[in-house]
DRENMAR-145202 format. One record per residue: y, x, z of N, C-alpha, C, O in turn; residue number from 1; residue in three letters. Coordinates in pm, 1 decimal. Layout:
% DRENMAR-145202
<vexgu><n_north>Y</n_north><n_east>X</n_east><n_up>Z</n_up><ca_north>Y</ca_north><ca_east>X</ca_east><ca_up>Z</ca_up><c_north>Y</c_north><c_east>X</c_east><c_up>Z</c_up><o_north>Y</o_north><o_east>X</o_east><o_up>Z</o_up><num>NUM</num><residu>ALA</residu></vexgu>
...
This chain:
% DRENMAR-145202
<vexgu><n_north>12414.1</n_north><n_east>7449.1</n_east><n_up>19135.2</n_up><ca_north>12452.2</ca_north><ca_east>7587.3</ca_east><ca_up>19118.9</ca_up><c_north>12434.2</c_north><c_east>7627.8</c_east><c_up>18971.9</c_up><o_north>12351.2</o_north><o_east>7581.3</o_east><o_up>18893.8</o_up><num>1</num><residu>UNK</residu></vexgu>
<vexgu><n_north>12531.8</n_north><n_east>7728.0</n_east><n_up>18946.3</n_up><ca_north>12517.3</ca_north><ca_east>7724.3</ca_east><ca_up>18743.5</ca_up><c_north>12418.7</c_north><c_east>7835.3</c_east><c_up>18772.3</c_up><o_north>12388.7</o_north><o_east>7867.9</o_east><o_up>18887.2</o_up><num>2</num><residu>UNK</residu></vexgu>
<vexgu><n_north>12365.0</n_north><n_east>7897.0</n_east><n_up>18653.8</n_up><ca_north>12272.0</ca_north><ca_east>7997.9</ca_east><ca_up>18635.4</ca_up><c_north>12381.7</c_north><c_east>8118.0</c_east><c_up>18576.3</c_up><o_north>12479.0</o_north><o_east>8105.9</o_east><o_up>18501.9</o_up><num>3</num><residu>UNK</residu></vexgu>
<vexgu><n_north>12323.7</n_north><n_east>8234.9</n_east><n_up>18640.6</n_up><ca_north>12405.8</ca_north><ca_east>8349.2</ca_east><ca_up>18637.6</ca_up><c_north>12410.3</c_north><c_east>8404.2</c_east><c_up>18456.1</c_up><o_north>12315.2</o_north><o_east>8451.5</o_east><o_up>18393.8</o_up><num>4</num><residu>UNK</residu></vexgu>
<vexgu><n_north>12505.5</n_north><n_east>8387.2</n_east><n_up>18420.9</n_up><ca_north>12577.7</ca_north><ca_east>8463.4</ca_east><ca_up>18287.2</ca_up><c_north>12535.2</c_north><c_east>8647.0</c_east><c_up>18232.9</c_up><o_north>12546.2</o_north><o_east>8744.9</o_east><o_up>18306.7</o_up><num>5</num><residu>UNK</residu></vexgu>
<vexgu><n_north>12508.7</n_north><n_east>8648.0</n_east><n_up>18152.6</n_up><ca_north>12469.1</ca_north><ca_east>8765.3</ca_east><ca_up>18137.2</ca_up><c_north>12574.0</c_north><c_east>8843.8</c_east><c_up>18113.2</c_up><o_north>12665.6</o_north><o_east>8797.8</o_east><o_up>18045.1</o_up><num>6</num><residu>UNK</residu></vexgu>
<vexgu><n_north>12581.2</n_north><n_east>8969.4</n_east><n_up>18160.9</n_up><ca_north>12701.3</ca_north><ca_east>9039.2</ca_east><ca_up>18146.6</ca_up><c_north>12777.2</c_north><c_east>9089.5</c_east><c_up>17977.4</c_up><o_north>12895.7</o_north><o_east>9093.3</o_east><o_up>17944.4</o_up><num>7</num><residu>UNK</residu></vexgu>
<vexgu><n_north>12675.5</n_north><n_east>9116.1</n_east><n_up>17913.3</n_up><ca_north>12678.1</ca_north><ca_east>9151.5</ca_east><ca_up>17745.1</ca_up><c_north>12756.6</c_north><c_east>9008.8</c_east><c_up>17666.3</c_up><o_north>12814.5</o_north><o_east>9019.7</o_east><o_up>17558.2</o_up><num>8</num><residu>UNK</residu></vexgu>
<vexgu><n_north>12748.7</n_north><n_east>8915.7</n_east><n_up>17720.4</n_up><ca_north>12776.9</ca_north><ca_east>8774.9</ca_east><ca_up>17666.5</ca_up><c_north>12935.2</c_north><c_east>8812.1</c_east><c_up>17567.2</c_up><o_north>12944.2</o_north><o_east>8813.7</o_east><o_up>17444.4</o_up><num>9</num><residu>UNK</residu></vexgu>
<vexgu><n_north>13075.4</n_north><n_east>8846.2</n_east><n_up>17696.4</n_up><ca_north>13163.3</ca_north><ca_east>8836.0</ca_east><ca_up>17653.3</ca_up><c_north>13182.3</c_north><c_east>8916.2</c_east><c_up>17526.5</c_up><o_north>13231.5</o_north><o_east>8888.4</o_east><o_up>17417.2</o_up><num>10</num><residu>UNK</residu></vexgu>
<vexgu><n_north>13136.8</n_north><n_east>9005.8</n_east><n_up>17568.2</n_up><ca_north>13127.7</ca_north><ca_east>9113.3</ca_east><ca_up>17445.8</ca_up><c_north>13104.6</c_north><c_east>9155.7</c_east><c_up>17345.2</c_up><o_north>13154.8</o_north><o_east>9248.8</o_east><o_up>17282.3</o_up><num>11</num><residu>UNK</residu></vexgu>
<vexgu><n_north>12996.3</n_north><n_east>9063.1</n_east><n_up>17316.3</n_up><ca_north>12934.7</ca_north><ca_east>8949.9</ca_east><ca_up>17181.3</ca_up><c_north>13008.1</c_north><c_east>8942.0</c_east><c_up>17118.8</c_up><o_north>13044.1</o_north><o_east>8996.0</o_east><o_up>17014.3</o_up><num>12</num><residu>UNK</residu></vexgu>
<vexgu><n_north>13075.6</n_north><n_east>8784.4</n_east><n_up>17253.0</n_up><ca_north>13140.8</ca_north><ca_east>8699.1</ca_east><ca_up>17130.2</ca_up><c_north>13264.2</c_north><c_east>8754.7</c_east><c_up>17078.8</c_up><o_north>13313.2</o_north><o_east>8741.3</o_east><o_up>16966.6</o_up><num>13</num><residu>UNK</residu></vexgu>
<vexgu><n_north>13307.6</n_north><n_east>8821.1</n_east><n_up>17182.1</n_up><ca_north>13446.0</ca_north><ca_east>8926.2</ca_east><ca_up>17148.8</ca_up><c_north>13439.0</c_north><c_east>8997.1</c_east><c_up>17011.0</c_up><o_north>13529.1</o_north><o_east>8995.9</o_east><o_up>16927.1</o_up><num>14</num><residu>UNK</residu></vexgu>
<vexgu><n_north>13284.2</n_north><n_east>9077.2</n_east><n_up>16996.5</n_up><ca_north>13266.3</ca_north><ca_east>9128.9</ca_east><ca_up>16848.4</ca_up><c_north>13268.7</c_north><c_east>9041.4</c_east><c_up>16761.9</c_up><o_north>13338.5</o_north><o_east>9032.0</o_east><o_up>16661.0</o_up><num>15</num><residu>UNK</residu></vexgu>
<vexgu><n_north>13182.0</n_north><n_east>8968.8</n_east><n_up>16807.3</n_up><ca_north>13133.4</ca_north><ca_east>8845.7</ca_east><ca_up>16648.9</ca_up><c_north>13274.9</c_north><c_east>8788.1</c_east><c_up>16638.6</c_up><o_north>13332.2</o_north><o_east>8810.4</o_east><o_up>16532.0</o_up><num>16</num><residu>UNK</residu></vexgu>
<vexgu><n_north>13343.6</n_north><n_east>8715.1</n_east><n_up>16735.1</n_up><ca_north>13471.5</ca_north><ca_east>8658.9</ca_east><ca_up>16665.7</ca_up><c_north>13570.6</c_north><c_east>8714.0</c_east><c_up>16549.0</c_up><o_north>13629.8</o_north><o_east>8659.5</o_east><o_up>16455.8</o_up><num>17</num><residu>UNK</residu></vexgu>
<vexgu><n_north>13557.6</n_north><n_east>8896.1</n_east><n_up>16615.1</n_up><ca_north>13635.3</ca_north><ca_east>8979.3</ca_east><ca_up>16539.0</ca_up><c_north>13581.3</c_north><c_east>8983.5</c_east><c_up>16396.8</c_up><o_north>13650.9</o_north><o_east>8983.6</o_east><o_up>16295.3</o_up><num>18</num><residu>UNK</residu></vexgu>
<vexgu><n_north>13470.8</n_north><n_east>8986.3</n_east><n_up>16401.2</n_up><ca_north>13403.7</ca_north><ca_east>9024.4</ca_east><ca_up>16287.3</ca_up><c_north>13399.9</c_north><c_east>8976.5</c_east><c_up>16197.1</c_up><o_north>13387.4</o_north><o_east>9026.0</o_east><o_up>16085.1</o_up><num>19</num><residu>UNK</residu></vexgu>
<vexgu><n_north>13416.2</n_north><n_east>8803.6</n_east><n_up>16246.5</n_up><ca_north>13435.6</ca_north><ca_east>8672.1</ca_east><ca_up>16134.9</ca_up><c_north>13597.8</c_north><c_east>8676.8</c_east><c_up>16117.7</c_up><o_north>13655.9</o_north><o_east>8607.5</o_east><o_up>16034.2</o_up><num>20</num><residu>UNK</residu></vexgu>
<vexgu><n_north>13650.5</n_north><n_east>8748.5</n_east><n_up>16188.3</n_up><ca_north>13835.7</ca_north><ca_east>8750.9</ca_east><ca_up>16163.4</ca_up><c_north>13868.9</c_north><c_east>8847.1</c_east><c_up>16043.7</c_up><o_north>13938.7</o_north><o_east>8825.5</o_east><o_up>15944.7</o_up><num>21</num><residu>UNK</residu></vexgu>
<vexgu><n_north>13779.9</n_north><n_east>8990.4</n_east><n_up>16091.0</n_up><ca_north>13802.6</ca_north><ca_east>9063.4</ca_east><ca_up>15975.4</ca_up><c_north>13737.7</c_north><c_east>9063.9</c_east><c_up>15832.4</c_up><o_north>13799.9</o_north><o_east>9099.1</o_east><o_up>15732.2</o_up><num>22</num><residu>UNK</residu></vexgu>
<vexgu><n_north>13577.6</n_north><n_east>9012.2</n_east><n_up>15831.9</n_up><ca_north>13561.8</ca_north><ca_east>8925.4</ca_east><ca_up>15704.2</ca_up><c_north>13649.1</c_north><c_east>8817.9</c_east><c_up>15644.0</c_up><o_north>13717.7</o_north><o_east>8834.0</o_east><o_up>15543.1</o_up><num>23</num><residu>UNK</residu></vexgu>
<vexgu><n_north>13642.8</n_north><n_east>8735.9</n_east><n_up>15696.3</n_up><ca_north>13806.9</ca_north><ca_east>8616.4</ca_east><ca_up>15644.4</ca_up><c_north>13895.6</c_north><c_east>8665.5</c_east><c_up>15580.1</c_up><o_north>13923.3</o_north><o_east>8618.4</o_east><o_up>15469.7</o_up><num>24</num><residu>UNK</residu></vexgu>
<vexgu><n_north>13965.3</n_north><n_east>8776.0</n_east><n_up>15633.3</n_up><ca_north>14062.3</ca_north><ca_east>8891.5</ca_east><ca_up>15608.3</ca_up><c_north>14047.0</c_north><c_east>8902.0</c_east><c_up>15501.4</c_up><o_north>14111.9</o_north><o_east>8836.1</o_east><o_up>15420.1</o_up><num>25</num><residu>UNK</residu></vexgu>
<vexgu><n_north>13942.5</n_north><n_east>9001.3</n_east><n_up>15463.5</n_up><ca_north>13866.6</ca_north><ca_east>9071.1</ca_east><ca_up>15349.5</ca_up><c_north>13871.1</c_north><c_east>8990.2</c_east><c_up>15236.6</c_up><o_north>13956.4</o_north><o_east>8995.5</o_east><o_up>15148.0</o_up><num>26</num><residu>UNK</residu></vexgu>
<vexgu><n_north>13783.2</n_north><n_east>8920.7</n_east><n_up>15242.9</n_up><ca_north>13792.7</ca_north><ca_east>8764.1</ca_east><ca_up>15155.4</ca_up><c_north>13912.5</c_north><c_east>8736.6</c_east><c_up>15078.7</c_up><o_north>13937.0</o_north><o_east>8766.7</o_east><o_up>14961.9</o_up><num>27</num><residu>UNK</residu></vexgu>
<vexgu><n_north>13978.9</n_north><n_east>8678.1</n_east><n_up>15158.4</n_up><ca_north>14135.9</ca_north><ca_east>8652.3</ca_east><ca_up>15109.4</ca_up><c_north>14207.0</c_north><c_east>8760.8</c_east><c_up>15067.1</c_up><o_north>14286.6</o_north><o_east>8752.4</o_east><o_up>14973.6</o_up><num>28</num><residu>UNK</residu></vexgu>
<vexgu><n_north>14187.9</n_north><n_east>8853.6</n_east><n_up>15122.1</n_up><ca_north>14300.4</ca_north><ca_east>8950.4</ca_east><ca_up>15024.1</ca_up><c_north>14205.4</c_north><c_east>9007.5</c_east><c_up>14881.4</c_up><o_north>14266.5</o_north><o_east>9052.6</o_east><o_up>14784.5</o_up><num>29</num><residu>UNK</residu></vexgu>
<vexgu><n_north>14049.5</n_north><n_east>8999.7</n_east><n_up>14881.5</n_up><ca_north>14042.7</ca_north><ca_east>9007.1</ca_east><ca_up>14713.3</ca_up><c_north>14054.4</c_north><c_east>8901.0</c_east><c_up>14655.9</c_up><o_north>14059.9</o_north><o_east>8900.5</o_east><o_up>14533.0</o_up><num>30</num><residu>UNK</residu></vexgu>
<vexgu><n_north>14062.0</n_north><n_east>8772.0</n_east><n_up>14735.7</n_up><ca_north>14086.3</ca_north><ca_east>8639.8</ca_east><ca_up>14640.0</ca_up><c_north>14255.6</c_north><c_east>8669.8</c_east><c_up>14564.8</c_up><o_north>14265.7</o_north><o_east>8647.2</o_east><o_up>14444.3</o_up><num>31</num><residu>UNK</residu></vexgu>
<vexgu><n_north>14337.4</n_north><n_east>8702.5</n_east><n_up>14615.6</n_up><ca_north>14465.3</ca_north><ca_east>8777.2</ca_east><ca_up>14635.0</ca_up><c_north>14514.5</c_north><c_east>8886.8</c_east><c_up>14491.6</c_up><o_north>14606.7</o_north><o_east>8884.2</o_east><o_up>14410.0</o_up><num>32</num><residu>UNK</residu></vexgu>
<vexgu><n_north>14397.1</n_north><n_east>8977.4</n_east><n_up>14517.2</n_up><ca_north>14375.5</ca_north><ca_east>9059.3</ca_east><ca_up>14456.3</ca_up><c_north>14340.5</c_north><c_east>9016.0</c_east><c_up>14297.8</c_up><o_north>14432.0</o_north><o_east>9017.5</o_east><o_up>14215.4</o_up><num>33</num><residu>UNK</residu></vexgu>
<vexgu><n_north>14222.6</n_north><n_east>8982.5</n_east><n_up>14263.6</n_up><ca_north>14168.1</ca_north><ca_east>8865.5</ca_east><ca_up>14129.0</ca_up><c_north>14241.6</c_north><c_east>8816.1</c_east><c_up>14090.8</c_up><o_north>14260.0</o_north><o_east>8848.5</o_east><o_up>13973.5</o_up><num>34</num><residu>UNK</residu></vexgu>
<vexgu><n_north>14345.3</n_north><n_east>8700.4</n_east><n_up>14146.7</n_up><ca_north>14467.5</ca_north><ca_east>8651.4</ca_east><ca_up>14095.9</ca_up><c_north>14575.5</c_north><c_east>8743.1</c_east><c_up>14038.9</c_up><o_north>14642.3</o_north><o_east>8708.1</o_east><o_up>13941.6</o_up><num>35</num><residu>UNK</residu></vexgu>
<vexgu><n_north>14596.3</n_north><n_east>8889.9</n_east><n_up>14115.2</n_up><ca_north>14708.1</ca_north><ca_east>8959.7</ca_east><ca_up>14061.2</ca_up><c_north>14674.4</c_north><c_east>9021.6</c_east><c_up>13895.7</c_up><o_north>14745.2</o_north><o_east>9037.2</o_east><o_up>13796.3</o_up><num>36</num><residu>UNK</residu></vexgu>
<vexgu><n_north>14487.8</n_north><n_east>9053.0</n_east><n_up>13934.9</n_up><ca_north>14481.6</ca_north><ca_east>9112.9</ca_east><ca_up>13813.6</ca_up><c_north>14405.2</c_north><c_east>9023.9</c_east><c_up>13680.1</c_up><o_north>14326.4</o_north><o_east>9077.4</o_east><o_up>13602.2</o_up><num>37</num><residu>UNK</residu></vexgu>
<vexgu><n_north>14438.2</n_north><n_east>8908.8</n_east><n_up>13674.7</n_up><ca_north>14453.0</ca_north><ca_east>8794.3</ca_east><ca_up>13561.9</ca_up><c_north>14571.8</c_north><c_east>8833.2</c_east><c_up>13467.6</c_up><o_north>14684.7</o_north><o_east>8797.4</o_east><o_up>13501.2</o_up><num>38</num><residu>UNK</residu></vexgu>
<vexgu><n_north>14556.9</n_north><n_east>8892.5</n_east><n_up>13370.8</n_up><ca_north>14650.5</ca_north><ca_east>8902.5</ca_east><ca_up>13252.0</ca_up><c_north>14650.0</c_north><c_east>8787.6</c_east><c_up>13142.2</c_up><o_north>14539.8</o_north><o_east>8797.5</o_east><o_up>13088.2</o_up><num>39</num><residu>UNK</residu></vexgu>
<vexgu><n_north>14707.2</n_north><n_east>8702.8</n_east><n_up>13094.4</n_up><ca_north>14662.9</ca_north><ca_east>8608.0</ca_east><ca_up>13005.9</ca_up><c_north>14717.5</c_north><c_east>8695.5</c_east><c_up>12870.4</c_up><o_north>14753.9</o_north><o_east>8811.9</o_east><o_up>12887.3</o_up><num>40</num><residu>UNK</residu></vexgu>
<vexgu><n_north>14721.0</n_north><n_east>8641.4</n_east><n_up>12751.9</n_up><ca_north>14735.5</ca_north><ca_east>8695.1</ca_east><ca_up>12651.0</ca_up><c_north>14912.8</c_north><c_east>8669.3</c_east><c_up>12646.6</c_up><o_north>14976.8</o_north><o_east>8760.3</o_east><o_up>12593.9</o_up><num>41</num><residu>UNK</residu></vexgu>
<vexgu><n_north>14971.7</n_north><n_east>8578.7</n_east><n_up>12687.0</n_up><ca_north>15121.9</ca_north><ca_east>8538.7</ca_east><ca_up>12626.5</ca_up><c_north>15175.6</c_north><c_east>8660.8</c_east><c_up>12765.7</c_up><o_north>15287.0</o_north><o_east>8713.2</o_east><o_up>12764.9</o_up><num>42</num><residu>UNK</residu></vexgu>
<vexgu><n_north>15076.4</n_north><n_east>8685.3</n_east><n_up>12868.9</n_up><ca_north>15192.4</ca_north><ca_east>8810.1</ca_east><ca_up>12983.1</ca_up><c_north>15130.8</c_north><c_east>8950.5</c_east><c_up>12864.4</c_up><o_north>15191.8</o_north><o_east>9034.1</o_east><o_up>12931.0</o_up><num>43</num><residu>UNK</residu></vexgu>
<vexgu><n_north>15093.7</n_north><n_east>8999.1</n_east><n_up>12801.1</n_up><ca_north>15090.1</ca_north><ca_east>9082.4</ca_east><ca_up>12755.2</ca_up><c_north>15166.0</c_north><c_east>9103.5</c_east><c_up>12618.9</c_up><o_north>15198.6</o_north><o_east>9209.8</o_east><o_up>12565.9</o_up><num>44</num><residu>UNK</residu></vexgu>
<vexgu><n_north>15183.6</n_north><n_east>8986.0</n_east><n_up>12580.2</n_up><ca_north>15270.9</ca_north><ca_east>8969.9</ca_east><ca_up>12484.9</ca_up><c_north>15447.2</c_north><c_east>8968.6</c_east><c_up>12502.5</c_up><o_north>15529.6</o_north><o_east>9010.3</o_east><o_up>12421.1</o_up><num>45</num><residu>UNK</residu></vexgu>
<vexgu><n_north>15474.9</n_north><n_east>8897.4</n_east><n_up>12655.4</n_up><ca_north>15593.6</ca_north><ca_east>8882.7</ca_east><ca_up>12659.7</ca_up><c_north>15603.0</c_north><c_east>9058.2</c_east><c_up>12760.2</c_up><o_north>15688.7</o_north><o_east>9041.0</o_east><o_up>12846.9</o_up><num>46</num><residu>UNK</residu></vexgu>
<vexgu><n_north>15558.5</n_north><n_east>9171.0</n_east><n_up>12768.4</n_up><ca_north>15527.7</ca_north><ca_east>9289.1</ca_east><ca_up>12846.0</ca_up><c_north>15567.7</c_north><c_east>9347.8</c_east><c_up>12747.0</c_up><o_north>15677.0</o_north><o_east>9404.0</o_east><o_up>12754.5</o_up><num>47</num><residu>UNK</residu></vexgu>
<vexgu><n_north>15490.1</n_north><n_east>9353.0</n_east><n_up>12621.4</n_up><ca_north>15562.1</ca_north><ca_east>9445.8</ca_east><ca_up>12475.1</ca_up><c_north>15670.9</c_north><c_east>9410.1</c_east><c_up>12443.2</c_up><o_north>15725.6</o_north><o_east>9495.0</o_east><o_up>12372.9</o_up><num>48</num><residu>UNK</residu></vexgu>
<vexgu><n_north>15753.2</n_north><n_east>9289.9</n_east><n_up>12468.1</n_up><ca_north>15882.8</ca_north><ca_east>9240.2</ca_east><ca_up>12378.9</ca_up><c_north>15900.9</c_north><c_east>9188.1</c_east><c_up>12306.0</c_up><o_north>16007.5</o_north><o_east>9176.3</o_east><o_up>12245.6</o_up><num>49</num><residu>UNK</residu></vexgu>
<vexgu><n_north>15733.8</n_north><n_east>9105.3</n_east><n_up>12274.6</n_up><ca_north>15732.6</ca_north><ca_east>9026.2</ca_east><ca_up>12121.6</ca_up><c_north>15761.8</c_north><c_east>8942.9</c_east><c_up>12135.3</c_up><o_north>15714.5</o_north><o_east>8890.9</o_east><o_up>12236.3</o_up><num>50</num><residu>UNK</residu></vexgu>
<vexgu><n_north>15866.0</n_north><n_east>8851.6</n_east><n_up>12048.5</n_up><ca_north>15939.0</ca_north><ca_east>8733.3</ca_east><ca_up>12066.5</ca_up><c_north>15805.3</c_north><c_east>8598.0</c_east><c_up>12021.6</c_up><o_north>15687.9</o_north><o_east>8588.2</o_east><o_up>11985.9</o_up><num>51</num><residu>UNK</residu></vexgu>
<vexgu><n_north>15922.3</n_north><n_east>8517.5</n_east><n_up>12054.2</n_up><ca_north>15825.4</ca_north><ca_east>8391.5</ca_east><ca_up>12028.1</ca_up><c_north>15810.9</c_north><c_east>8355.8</c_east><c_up>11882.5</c_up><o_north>15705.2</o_north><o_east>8308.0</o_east><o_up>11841.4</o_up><num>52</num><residu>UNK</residu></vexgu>
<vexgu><n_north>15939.6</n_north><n_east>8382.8</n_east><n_up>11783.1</n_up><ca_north>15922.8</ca_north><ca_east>8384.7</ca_east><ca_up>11639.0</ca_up><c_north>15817.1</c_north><c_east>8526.4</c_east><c_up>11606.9</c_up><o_north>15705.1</o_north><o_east>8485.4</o_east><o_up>11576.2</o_up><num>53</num><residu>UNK</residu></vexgu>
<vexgu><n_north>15819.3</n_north><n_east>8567.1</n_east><n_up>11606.8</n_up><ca_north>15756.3</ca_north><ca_east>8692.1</ca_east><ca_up>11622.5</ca_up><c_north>15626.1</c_north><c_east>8689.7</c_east><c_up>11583.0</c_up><o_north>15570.9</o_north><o_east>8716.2</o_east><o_up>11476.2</o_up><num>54</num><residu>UNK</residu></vexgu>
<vexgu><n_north>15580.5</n_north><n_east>8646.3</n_east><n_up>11708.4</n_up><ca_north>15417.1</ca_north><ca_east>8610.4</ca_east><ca_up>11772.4</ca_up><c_north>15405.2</c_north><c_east>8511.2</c_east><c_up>11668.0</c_up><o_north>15289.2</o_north><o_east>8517.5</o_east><o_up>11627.3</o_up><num>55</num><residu>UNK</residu></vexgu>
<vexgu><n_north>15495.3</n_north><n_east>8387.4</n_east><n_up>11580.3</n_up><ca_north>15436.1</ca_north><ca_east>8269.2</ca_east><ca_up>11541.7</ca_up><c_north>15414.3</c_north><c_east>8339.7</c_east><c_up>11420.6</c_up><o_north>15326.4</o_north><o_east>8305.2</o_east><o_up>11341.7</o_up><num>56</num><residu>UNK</residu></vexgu>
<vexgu><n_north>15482.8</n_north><n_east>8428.0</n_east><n_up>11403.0</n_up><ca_north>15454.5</ca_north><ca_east>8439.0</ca_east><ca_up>11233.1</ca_up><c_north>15350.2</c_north><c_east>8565.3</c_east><c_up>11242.4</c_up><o_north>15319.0</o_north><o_east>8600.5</o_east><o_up>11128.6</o_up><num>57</num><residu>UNK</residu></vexgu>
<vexgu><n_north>15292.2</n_north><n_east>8637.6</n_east><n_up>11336.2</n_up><ca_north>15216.1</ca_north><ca_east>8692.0</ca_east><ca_up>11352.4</ca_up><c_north>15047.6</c_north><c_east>8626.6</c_east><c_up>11319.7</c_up><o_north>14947.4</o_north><o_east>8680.3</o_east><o_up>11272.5</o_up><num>58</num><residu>UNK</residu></vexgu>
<vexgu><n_north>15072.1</n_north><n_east>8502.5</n_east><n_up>11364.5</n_up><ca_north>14980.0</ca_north><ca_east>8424.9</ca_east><ca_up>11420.4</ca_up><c_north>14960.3</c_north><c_east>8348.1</c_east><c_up>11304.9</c_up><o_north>14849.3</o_north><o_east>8298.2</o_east><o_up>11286.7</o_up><num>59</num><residu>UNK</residu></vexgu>
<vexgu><n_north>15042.7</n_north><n_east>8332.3</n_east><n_up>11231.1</n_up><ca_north>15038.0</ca_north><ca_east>8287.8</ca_east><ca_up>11097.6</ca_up><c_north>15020.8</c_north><c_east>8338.3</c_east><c_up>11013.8</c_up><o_north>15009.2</o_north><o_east>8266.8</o_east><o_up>10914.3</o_up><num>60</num><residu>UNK</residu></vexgu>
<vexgu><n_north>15005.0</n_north><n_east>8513.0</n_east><n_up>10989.1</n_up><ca_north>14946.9</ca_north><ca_east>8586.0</ca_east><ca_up>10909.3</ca_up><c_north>14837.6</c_north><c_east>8573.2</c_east><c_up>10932.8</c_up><o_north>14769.1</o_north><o_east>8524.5</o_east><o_up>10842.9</o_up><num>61</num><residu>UNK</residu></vexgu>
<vexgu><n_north>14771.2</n_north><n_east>8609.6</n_east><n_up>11060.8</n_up><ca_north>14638.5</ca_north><ca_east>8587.8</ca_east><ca_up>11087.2</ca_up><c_north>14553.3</c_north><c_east>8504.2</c_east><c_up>11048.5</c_up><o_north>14453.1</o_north><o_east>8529.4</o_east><o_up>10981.7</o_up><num>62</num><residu>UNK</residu></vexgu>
<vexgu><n_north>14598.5</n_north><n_east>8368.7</n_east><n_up>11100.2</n_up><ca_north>14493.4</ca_north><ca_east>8274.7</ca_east><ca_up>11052.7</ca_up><c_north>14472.9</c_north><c_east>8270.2</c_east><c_up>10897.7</c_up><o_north>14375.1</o_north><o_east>8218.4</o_east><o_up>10843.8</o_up><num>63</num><residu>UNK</residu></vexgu>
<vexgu><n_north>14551.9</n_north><n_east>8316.1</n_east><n_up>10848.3</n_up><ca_north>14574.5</ca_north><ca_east>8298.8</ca_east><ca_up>10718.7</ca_up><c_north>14443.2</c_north><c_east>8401.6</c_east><c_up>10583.6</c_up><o_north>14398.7</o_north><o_east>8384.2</o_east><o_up>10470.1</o_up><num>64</num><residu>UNK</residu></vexgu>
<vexgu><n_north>14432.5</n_north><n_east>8508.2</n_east><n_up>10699.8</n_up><ca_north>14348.3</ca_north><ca_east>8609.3</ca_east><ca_up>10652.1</ca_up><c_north>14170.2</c_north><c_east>8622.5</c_east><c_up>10707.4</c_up><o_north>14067.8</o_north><o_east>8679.2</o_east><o_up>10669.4</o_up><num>65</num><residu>UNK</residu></vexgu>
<vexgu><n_north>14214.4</n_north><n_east>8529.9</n_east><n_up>10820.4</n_up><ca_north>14071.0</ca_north><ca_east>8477.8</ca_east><ca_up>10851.8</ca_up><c_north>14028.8</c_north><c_east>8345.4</c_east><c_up>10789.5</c_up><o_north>13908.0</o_north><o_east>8324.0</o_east><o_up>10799.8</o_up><num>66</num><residu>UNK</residu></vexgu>
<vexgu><n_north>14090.6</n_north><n_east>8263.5</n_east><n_up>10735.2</n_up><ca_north>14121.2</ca_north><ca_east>8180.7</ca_east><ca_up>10649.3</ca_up><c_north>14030.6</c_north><c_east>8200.5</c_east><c_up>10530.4</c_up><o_north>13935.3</o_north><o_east>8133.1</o_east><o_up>10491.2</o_up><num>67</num><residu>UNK</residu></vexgu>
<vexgu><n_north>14087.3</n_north><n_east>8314.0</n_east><n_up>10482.1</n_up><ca_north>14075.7</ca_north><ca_east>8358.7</ca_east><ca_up>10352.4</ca_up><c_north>13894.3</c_north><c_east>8451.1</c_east><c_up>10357.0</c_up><o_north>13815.1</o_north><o_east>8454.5</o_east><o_up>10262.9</o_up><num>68</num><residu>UNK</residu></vexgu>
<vexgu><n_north>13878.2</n_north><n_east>8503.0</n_east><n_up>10471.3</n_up><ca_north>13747.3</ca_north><ca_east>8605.6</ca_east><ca_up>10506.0</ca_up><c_north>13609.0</c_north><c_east>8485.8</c_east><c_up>10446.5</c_up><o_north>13519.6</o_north><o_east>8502.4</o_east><o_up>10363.4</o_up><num>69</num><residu>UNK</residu></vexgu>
<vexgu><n_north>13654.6</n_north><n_east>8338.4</n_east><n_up>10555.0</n_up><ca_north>13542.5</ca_north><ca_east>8243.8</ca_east><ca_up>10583.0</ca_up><c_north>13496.1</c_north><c_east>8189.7</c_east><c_up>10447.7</c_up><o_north>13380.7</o_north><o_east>8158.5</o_east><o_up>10418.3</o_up><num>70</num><residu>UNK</residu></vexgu>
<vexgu><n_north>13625.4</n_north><n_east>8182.6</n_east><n_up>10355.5</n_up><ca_north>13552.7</ca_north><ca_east>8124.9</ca_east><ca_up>10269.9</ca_up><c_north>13495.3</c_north><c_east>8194.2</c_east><c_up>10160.4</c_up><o_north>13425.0</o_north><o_east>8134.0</o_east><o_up>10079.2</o_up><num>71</num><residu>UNK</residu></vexgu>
């Protein structure tokens, strides 16, 4: 003969399952989220309109003047 089941049982696991469904949830959509708000420097660059000649000779003034600071 099995031993009698407690009535609260289903109801448990019914919560707890949910609970680990809607954490999971949670989880993944800020993992989701973090990824959307990653800006690298070349999406903020290609966002203003600055070309790729542009940026090089930008980039080539620069070093040029930090260049010049170090020594």
């Amino acid at each position: 003969m099995t031993p009698p089941r407690r009535p609260d049982r289903p109801g448990l696991l019914l919560w707890f399952n949910t609970t680990v469904k809607v954490r999971a949830r949670r989880l993944r959509e800020r993992a989701e989220a973090r990824e959307e708000m990653t800006v690298t420097p070349e999406d903020m660059v290609r966002a203003a309109g600055i070309g790729s000649k542009r940026q090089a000779k930008y980039q080539r003034r620069m070093s040029t003047l930090l260049g010049k600071r170090g020594a």
